[in-house]
MDAnalysis code that builds the backbone (N, CA, C; Angstrom):
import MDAnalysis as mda
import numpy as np

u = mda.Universe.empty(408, n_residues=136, atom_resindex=np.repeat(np.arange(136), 3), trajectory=True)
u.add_TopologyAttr("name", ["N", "CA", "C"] * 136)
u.add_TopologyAttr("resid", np.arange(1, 137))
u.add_TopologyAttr("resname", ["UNK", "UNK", "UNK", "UNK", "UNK", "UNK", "UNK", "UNK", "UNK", "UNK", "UNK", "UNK", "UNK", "UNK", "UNK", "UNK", "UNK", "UNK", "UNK", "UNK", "UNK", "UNK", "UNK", "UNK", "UNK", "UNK", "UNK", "UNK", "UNK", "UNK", "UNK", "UNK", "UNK", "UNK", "UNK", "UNK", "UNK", "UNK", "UNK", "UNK", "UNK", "UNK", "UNK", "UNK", "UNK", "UNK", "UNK", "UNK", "UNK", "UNK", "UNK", "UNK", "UNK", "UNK", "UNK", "UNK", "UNK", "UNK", "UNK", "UNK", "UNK", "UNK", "UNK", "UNK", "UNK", "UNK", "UNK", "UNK", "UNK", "UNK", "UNK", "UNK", "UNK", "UNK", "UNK", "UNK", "UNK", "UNK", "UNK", "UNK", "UNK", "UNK", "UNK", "UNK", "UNK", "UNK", "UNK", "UNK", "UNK", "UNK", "UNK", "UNK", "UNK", "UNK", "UNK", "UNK", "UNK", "UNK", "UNK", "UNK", "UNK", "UNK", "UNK", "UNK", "UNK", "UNK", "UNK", "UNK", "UNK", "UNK", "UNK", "UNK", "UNK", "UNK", "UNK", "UNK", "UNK", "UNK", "UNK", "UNK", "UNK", "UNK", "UNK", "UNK", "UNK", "UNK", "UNK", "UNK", "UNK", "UNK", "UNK", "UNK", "UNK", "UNK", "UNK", "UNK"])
u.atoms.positions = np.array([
    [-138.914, 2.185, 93.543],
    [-137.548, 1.687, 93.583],
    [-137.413, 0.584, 92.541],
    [-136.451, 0.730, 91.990],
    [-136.234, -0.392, 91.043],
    [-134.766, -1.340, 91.159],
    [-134.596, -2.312, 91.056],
    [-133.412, -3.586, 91.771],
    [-132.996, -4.163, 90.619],
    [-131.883, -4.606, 90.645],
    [-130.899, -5.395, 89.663],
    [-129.890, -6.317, 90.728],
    [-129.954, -7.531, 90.227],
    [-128.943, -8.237, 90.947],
    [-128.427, -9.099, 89.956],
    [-127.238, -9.738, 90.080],
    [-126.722, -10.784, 89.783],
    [-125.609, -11.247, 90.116],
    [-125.243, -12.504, 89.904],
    [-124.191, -13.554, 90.537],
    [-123.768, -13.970, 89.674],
    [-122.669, -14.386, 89.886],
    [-121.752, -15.543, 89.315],
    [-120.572, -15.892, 90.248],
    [-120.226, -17.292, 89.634],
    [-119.231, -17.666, 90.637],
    [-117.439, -17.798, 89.868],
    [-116.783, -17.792, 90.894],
    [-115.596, -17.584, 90.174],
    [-114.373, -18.848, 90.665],
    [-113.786, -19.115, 90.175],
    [-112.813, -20.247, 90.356],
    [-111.705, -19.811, 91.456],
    [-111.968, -19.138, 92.675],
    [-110.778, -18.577, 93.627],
    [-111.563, -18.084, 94.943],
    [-110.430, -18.188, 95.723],
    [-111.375, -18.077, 97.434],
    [-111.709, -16.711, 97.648],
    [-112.466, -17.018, 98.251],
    [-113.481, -15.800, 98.423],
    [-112.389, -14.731, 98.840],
    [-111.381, -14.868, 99.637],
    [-110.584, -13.529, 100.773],
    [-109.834, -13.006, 99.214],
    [-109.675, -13.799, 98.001],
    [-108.446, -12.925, 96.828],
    [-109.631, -12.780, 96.064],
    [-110.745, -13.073, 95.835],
    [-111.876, -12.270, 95.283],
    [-112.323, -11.019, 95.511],
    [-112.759, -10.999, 97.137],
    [-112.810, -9.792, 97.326],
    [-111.610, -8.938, 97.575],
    [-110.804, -9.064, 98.138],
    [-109.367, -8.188, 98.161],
    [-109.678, -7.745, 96.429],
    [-109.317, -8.341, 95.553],
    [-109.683, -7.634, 93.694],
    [-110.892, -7.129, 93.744],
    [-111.815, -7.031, 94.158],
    [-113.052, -6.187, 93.978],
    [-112.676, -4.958, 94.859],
    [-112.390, -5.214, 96.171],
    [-112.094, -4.019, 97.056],
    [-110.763, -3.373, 96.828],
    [-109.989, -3.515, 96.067],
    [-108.580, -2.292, 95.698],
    [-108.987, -1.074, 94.734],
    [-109.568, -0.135, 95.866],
    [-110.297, 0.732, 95.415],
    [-108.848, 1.298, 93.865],
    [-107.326, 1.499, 93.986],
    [-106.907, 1.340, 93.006],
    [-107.062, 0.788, 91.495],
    [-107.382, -0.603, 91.516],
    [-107.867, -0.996, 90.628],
    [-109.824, -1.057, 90.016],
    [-110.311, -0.135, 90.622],
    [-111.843, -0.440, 90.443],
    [-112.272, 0.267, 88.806],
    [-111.108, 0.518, 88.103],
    [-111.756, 0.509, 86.840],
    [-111.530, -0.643, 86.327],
    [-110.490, -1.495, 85.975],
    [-110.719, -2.726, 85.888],
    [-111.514, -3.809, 85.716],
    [-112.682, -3.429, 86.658],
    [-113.879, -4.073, 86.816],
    [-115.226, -3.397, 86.433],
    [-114.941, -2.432, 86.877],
    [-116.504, -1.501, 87.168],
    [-116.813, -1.419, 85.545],
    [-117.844, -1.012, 85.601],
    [-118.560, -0.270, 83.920],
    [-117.564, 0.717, 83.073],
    [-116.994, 0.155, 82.039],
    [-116.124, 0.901, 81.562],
    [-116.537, 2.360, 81.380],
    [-117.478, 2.673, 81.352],
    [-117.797, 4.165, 81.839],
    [-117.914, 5.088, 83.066],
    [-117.303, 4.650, 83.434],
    [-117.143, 4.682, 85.481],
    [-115.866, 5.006, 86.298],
    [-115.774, 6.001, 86.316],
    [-114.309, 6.322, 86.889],
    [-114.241, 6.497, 88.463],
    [-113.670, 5.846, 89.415],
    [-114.123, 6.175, 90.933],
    [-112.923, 6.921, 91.524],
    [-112.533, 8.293, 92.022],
    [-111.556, 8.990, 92.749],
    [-112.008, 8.987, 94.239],
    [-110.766, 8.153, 94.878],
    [-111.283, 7.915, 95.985],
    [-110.361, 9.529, 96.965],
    [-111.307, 9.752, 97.226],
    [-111.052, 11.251, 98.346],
    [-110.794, 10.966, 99.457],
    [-111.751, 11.036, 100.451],
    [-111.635, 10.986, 101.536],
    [-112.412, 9.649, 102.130],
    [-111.763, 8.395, 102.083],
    [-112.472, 7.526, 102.629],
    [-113.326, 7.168, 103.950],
    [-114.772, 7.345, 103.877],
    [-115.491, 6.617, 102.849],
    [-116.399, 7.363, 101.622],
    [-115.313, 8.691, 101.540],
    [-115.667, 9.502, 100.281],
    [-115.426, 9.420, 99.486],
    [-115.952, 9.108, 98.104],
    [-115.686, 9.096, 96.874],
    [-115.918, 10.485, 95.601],
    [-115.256, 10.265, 94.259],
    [-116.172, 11.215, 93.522],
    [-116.044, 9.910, 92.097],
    [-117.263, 9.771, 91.547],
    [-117.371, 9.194, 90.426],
    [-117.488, 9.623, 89.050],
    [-116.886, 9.337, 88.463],
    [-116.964, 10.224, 87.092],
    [-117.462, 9.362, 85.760],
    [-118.822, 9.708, 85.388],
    [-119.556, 9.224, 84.352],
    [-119.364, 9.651, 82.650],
    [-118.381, 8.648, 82.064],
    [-117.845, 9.319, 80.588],
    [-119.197, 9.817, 79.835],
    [-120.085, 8.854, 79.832],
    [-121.128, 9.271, 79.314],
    [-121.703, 10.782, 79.180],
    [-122.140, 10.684, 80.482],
    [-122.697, 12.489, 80.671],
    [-121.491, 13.021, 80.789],
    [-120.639, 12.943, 81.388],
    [-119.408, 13.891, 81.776],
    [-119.281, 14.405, 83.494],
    [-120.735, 14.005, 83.567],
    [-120.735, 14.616, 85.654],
    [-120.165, 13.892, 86.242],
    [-119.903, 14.359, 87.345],
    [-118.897, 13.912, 88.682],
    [-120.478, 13.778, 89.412],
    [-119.758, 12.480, 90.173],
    [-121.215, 12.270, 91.258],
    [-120.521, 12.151, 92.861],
    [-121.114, 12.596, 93.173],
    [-120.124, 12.388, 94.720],
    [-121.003, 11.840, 95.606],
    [-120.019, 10.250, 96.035],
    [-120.597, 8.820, 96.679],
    [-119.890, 8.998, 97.842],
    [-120.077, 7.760, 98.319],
    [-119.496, 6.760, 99.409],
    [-119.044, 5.540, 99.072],
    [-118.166, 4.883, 99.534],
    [-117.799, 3.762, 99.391],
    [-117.191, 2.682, 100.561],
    [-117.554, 1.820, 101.089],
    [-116.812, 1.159, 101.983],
    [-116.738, -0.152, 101.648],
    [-115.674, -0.824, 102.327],
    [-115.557, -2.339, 102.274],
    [-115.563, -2.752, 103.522],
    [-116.275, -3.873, 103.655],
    [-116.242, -4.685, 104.816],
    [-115.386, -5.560, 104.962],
    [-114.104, -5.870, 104.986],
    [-113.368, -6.856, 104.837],
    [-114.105, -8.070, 105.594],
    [-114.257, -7.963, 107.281],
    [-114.952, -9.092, 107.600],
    [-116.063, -9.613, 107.356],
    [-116.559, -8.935, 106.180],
    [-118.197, -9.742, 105.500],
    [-117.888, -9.780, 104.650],
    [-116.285, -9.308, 103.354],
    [-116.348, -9.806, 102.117],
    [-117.544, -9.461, 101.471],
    [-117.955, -7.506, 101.781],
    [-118.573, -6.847, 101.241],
    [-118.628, -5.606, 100.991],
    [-118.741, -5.098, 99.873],
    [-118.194, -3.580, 99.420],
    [-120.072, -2.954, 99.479],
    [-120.279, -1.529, 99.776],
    [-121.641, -0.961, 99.204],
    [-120.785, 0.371, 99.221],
    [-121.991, 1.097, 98.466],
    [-121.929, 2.360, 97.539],
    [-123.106, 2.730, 97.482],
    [-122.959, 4.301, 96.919],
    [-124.410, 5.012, 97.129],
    [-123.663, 6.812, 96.714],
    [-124.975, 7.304, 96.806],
    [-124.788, 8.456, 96.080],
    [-124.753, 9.106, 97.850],
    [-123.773, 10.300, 97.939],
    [-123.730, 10.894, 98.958],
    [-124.581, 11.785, 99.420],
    [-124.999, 12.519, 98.358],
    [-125.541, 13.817, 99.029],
    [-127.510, 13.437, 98.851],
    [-128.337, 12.793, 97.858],
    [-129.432, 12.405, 97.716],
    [-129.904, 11.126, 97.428],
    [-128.908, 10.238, 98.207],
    [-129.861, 8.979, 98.340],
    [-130.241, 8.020, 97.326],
    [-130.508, 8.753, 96.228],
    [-130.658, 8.221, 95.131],
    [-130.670, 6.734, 94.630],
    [-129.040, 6.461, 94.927],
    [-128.297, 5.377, 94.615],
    [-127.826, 4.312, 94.672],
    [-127.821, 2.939, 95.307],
    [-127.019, 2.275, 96.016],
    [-126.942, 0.788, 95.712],
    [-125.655, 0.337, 96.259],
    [-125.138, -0.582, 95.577],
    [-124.509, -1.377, 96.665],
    [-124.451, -2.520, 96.628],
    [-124.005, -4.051, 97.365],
    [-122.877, -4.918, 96.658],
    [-122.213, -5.874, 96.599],
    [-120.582, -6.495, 96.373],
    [-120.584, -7.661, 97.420],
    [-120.943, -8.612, 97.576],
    [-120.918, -9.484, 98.481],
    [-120.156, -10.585, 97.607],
    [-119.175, -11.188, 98.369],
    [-118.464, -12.363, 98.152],
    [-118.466, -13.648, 99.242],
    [-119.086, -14.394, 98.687],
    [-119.530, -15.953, 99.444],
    [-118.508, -17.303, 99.175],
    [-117.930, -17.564, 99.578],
    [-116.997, -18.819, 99.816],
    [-118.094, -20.010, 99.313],
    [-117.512, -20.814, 98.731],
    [-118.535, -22.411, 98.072],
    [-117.405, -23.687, 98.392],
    [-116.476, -23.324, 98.961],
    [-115.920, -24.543, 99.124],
    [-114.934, -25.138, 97.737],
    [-114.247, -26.279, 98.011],
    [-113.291, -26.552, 96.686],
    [-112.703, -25.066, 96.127],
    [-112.234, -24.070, 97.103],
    [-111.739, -22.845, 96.508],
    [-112.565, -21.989, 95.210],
    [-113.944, -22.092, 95.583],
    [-114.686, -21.327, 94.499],
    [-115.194, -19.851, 95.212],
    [-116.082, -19.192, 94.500],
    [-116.339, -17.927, 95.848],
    [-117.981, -18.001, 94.362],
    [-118.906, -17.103, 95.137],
    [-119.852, -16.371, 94.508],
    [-119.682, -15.288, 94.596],
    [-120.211, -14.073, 93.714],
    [-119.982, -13.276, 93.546],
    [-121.525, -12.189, 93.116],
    [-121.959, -11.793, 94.260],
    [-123.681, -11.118, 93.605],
    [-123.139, -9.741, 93.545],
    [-123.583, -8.949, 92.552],
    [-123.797, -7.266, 92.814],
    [-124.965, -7.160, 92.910],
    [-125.246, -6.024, 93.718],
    [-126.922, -5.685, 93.728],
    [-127.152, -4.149, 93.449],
    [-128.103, -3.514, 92.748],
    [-127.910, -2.290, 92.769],
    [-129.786, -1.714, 92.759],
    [-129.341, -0.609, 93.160],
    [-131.562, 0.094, 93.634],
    [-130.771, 1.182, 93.441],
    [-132.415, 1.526, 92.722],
    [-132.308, 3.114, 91.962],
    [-133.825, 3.539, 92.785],
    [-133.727, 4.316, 93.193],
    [-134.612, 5.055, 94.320],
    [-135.892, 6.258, 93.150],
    [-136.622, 6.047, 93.859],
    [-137.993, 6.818, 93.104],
    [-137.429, 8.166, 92.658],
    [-137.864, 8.395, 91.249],
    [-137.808, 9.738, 90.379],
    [-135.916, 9.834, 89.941],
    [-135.444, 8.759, 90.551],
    [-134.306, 8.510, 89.764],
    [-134.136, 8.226, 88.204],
    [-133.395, 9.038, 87.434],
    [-133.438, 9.039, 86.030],
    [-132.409, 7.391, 85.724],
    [-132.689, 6.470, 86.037],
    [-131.850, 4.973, 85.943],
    [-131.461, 4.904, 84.902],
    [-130.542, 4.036, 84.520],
    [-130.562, 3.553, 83.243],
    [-131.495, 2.661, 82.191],
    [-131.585, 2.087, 81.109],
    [-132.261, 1.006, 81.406],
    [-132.300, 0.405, 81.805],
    [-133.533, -0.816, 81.634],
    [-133.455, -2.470, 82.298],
    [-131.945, -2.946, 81.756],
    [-131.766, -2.559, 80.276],
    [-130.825, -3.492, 78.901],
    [-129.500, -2.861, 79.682],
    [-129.212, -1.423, 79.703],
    [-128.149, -0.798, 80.254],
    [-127.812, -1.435, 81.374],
    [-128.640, -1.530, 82.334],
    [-127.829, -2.264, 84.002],
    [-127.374, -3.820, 83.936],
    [-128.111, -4.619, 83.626],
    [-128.433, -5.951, 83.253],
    [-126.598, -5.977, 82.747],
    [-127.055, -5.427, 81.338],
    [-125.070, -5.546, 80.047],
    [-124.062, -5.116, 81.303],
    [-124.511, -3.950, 82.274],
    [-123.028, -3.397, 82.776],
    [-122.820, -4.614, 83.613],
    [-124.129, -5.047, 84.550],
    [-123.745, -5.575, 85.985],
    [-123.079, -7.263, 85.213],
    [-123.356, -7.124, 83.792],
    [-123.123, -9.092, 83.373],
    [-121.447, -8.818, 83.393],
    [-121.233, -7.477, 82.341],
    [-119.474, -7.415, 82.059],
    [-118.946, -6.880, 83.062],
    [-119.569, -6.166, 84.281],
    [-118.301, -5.840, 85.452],
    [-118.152, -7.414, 86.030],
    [-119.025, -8.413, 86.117],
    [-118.629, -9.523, 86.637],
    [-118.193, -10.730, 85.655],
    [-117.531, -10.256, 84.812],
    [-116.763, -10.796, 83.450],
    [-115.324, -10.130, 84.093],
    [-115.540, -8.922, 83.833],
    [-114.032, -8.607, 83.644],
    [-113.572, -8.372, 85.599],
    [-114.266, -9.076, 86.701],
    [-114.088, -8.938, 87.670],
    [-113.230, -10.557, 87.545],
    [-114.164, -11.334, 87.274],
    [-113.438, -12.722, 87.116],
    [-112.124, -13.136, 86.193],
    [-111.888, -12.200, 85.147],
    [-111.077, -12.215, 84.756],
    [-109.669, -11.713, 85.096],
    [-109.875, -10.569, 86.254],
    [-108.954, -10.167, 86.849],
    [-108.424, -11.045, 87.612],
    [-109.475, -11.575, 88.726],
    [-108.895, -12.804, 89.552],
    [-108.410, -13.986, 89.107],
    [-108.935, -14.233, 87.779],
    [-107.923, -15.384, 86.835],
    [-106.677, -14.511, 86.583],
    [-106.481, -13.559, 86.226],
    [-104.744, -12.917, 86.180],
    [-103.997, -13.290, 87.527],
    [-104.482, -12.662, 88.566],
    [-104.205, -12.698, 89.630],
    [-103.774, -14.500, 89.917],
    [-104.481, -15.324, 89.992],
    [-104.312, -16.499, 90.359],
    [-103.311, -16.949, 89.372],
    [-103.029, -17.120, 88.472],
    [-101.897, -16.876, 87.151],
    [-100.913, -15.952, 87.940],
    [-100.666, -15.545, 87.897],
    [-99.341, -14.526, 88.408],
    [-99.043, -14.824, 89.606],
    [-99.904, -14.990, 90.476],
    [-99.247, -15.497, 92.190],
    [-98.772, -16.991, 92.126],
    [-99.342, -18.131, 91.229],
    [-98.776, -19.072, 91.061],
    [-97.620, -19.896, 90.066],
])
């Protein structure tokens, strides 16, 4: 198994952090610009990878009362992924993704996960700076 995590924190409370991470509507926005998510039948997904061109068919749920999203590949396990949003007080939130790639999984690289998981939590924070801009 191989793991990737990272954090950052963002200037807004944790409940309009995650609400923007969890609008399964907007999850290109954020996600890996190569990453398309069609949400089916919730907590069914189908994901669509520009790269290769395959459709992967996931899961997806949000926890609203833990201010946590996970994901995973549906049919072999393969895959899976964590979204946790932590409150810091003075209206800040943290923000970790975590992601495991399961044995004989073809992963990406180290360089590939690392770049996606730094800019989905770039352009995740940047959304919630729109957001906080526009509601005020």
């Amino acid at each position: 198994m191989t793991e990737y995590e990272r954090t950052r924190t963002m200037p807004a409370l944790p409940e309009l952090v995650f609400d923007e991470a969890a609008d399964t509507g907007r999850l290109d926005a954020w996600m890996p610009r190569d990453l398309h998510v069609r949400v089916d039948d919730p907590p069914a997904v189908t994901v669509h990878e520009d790269r290769s061109g395959a459709d992967e068919r996931g899961l997806l749920r949000a926890l609203r009362d833990q201010r946590r999203m996970e994901w995973g590949t549906r049919d072999d396990g393969r895959y899976a992924g964590w979204l946790q949003v932590a409150g810091m007080g003075a209206g800040a939130s943290q923000v970790t993704i975590h992601l495991s790639f399961f044995g004989g999984t073809s992963a990406p690289t180290r360089e590939a996960v690392e770049q996606g998981l730094d800019e989905s939590l770039a352009r995740l924070e940047e959304q919630v700076r729109l957001r906080v801009e526009n509601s005020g």
